[in-house]
Backbone and ligand atoms as CSV (ligand in chain L), in Angstrom:
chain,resi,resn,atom,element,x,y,z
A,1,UNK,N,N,94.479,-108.123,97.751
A,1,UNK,CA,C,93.512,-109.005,98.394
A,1,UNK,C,C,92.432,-108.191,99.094
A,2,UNK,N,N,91.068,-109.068,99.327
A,2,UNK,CA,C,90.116,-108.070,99.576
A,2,UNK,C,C,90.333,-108.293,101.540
A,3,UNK,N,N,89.887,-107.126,101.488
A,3,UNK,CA,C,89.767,-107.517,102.873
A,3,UNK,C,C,87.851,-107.694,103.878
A,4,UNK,N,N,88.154,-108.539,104.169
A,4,UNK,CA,C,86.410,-108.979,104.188
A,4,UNK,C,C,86.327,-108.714,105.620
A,5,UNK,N,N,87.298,-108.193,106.393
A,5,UNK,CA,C,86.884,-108.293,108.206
A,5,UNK,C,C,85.765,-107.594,108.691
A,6,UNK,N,N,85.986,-106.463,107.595
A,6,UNK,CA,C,84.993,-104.824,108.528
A,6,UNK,C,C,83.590,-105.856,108.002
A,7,UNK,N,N,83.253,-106.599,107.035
A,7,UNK,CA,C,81.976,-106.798,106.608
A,7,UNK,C,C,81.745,-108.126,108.079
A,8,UNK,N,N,82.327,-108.979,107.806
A,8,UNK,CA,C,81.929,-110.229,108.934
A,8,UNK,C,C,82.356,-109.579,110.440
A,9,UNK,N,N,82.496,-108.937,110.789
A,9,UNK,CA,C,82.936,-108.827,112.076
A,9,UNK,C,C,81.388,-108.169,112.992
A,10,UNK,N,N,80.435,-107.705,112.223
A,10,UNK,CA,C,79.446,-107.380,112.644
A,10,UNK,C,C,79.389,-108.315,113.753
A,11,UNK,N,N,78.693,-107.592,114.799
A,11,UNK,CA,C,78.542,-108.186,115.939
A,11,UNK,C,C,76.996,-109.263,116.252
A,12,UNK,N,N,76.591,-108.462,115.715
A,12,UNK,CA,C,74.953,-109.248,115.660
A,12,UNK,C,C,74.894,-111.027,114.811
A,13,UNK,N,N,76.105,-111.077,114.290
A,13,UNK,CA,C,76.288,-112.181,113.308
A,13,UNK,C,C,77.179,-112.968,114.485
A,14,UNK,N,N,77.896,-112.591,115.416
A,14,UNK,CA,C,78.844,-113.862,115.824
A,14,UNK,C,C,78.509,-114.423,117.103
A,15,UNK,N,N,78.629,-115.236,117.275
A,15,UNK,CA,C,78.731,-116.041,118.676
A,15,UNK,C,C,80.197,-116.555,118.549
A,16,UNK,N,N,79.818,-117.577,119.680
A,16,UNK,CA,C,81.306,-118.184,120.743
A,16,UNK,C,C,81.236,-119.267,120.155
A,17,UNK,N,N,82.076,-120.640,119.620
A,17,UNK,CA,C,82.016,-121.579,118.864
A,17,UNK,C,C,81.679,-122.322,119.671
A,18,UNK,N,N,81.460,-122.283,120.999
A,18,UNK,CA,C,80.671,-123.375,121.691
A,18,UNK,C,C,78.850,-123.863,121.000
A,19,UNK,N,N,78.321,-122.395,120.177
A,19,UNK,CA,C,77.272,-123.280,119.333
A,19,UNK,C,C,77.439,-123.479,118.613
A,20,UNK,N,N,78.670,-123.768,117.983
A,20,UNK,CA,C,78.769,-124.885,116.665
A,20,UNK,C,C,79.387,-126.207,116.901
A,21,UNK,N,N,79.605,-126.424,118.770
A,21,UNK,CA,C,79.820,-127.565,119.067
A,21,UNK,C,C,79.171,-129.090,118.590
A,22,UNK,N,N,77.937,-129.056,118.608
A,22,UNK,CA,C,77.221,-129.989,118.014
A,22,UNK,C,C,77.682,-130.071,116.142
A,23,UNK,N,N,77.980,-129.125,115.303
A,23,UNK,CA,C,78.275,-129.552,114.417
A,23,UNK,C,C,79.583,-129.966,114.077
A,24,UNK,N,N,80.746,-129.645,114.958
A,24,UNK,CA,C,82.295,-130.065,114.755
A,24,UNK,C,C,81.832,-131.417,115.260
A,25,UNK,N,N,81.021,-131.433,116.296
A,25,UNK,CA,C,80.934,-133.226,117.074
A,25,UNK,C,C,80.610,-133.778,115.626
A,26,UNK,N,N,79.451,-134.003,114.914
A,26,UNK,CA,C,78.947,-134.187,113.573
A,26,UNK,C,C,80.452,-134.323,112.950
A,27,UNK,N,N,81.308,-133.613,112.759
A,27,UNK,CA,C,82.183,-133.379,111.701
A,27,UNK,C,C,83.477,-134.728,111.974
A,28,UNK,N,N,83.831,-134.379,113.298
A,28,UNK,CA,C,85.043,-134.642,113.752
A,28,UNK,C,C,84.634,-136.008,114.654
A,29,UNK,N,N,83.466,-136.263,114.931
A,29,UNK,CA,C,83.361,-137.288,116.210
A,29,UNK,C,C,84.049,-137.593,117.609
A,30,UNK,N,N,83.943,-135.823,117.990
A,30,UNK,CA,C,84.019,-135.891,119.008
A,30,UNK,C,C,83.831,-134.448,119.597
A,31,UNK,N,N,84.147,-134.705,120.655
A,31,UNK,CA,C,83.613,-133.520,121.660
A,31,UNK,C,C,85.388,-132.254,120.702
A,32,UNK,N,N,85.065,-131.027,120.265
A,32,UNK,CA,C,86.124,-130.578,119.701
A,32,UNK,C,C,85.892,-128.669,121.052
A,33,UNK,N,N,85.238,-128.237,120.932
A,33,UNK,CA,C,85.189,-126.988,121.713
A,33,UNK,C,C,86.424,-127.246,123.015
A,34,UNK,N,N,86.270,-127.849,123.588
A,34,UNK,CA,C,87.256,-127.939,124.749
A,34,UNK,C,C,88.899,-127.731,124.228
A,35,UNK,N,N,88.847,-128.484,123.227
A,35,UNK,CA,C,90.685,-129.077,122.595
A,35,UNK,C,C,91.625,-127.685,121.964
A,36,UNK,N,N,93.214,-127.624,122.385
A,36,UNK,CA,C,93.263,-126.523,121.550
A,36,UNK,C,C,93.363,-126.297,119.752
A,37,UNK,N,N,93.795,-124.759,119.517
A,37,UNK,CA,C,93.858,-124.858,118.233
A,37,UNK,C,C,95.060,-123.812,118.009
A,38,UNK,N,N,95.563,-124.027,116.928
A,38,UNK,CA,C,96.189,-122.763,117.515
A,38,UNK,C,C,96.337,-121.616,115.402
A,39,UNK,N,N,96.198,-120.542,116.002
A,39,UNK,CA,C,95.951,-119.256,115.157
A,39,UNK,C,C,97.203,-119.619,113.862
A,40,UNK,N,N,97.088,-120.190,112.781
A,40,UNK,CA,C,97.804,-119.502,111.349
A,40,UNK,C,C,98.519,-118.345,111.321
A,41,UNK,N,N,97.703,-117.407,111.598
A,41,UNK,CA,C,97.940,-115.804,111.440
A,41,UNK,C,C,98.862,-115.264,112.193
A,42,UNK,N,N,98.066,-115.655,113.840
A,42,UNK,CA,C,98.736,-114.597,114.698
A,42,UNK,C,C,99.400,-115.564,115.877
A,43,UNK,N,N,99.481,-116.829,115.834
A,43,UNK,CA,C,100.154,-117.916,116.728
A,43,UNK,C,C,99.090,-118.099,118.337
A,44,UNK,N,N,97.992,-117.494,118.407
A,44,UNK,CA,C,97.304,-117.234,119.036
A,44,UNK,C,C,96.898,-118.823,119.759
A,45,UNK,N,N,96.915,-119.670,120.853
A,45,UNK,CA,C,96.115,-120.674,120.820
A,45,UNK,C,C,95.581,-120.464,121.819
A,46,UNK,N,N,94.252,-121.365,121.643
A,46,UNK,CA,C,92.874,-121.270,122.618
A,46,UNK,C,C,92.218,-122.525,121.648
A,47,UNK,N,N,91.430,-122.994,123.104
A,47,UNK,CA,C,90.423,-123.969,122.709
A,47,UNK,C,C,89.552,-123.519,121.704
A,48,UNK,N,N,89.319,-124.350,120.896
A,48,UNK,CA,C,88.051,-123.983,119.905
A,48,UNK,C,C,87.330,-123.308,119.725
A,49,UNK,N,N,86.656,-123.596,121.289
A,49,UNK,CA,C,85.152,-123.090,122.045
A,49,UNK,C,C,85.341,-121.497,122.054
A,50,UNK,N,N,86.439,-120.694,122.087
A,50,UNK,CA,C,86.454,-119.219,122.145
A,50,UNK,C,C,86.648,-118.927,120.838
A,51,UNK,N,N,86.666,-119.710,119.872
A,51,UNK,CA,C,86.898,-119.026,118.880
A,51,UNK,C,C,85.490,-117.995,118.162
A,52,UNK,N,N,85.450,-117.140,117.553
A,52,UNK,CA,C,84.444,-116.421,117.280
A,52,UNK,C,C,83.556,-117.159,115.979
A,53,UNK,N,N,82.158,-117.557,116.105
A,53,UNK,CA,C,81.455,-118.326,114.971
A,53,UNK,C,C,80.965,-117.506,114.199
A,54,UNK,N,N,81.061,-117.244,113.198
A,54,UNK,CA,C,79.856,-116.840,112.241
A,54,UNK,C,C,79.324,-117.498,111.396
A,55,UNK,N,N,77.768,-117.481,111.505
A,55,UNK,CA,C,76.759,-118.832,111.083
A,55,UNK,C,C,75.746,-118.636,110.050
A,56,UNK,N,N,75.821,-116.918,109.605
A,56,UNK,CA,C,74.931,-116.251,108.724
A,56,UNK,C,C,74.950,-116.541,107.443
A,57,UNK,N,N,76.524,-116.642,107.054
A,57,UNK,CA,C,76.965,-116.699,105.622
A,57,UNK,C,C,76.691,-118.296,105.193
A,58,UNK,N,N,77.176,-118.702,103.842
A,58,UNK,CA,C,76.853,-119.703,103.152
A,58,UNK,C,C,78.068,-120.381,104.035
A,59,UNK,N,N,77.570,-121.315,105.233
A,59,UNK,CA,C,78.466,-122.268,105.852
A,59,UNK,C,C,78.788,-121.891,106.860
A,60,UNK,N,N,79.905,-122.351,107.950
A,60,UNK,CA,C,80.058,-121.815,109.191
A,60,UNK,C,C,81.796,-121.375,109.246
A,61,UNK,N,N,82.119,-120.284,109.614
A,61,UNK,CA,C,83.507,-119.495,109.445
A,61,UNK,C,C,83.695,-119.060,110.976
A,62,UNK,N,N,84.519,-119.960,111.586
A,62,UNK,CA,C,84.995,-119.387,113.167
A,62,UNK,C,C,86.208,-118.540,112.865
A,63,UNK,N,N,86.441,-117.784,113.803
A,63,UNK,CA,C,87.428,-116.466,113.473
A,63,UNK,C,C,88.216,-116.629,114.587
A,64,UNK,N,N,89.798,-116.008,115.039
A,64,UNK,CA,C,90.510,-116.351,116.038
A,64,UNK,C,C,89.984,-115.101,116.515
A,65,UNK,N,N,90.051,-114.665,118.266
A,65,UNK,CA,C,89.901,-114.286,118.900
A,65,UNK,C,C,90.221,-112.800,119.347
A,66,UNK,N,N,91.687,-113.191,119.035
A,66,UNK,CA,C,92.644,-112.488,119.194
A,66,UNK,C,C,92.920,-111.341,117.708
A,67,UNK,N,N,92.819,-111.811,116.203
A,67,UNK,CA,C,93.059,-111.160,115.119
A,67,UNK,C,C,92.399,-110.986,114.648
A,68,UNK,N,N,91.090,-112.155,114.996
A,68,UNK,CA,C,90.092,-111.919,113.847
A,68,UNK,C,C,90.137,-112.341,112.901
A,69,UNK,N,N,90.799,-112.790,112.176
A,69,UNK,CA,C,91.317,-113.594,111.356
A,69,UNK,C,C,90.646,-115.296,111.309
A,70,UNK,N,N,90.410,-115.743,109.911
A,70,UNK,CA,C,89.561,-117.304,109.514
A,70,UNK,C,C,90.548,-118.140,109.816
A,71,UNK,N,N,90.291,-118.522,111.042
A,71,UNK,CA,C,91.125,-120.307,111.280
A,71,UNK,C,C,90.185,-121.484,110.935
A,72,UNK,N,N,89.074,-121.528,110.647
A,72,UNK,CA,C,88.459,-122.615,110.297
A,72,UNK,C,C,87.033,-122.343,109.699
A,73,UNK,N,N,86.804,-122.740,108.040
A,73,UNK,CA,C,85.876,-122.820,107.304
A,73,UNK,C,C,84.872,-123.653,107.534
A,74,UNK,N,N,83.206,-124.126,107.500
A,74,UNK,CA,C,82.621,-125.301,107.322
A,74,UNK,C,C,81.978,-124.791,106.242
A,75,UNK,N,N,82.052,-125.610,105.180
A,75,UNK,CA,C,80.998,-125.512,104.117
A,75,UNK,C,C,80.172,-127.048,104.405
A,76,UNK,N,N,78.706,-127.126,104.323
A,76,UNK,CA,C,78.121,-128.324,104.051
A,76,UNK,C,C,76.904,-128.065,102.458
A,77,UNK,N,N,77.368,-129.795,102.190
A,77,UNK,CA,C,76.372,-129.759,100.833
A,77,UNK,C,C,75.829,-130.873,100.996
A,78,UNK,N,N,75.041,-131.517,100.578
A,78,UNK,CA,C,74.144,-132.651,100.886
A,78,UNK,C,C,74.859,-133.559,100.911
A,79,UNK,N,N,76.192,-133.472,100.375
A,79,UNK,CA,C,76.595,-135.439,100.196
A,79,UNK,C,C,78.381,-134.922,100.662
A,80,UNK,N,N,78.540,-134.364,101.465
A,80,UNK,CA,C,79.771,-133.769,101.644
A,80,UNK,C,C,80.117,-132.608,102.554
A,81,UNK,N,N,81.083,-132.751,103.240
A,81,UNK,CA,C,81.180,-131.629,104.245
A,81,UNK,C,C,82.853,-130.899,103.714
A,82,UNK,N,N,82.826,-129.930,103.126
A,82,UNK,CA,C,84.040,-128.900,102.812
A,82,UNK,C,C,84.592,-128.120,104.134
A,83,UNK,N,N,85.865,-128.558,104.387
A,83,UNK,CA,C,86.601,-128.165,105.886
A,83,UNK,C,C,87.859,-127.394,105.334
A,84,UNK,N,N,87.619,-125.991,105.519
A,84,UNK,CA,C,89.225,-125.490,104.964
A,84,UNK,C,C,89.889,-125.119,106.613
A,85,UNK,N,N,90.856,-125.826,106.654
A,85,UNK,CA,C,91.692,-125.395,108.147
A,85,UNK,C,C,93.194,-124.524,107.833
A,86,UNK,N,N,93.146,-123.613,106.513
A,86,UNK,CA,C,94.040,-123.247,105.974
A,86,UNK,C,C,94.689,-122.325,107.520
A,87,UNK,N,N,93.786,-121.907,108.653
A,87,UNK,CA,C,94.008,-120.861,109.169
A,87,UNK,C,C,94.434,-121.370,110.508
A,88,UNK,N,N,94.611,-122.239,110.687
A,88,UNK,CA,C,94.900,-123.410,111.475
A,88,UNK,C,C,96.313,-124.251,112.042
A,89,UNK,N,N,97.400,-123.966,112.715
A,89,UNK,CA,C,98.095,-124.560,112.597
A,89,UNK,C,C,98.595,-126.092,113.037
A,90,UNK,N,N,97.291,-126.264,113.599
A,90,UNK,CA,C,97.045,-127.595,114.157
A,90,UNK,C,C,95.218,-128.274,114.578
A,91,UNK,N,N,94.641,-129.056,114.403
A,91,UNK,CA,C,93.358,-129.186,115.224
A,91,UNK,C,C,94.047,-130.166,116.384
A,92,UNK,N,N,94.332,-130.775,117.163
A,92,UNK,CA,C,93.960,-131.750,117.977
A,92,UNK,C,C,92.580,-132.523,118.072
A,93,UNK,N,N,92.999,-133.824,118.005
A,93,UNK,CA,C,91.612,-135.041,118.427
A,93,UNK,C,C,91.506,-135.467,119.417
A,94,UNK,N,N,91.086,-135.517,120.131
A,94,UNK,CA,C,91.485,-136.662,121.974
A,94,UNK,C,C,91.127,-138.097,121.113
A,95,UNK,N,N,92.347,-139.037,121.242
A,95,UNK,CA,C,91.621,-140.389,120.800
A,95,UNK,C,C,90.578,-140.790,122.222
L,1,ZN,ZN,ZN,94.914,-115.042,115.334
């Protein structure tokens, strides 16, 4: 398997997922940065909002904190929004 970290981990590419708050709101309908999540990889949980964004590539790829590692994909296409949460072992919703 390839390993893609050393390429996305550039620093100039990431922020804090608090600015992709407005698009999980879009996604999920609701306020999501605050809620936890917790790490696939490394069991890591933290609210959303710390998770690491990267917004450069084709779509939006937040990274856990702690490993670095993809807990949550956004791909968007005009008539469809592609959500891989493979990295994810839970989202929480607040009803
Ligand atoms: Zn992790």
């Amino acid at each position: 398997m390839m390993d893609d970290i050393s390429v996305d981990t550039n620093q100039e590419m990431m922020l804090d997922a608090n600015s992709v708050g407005g698009l999980l709101w879009d996604i999920f309908g609701a306020e999501m940065t605050a809620e936890p999540t917790k790490c696939a990889h490394c069991g890591n949980q933290a609210e959303i909002g710390t998770l690491l964004a990267y917004t450069q590539g084709p779509g939006v790829v937040l990274r856990c904190s702690t490993c670095c590692k993809v807990v949550l994909r956004i791909v968007q296409t005009p008539d469809a929004v592609y959500l891989d949460a493979r990295g994810a072992v839970y989202l929480r919703l607040r009803r």
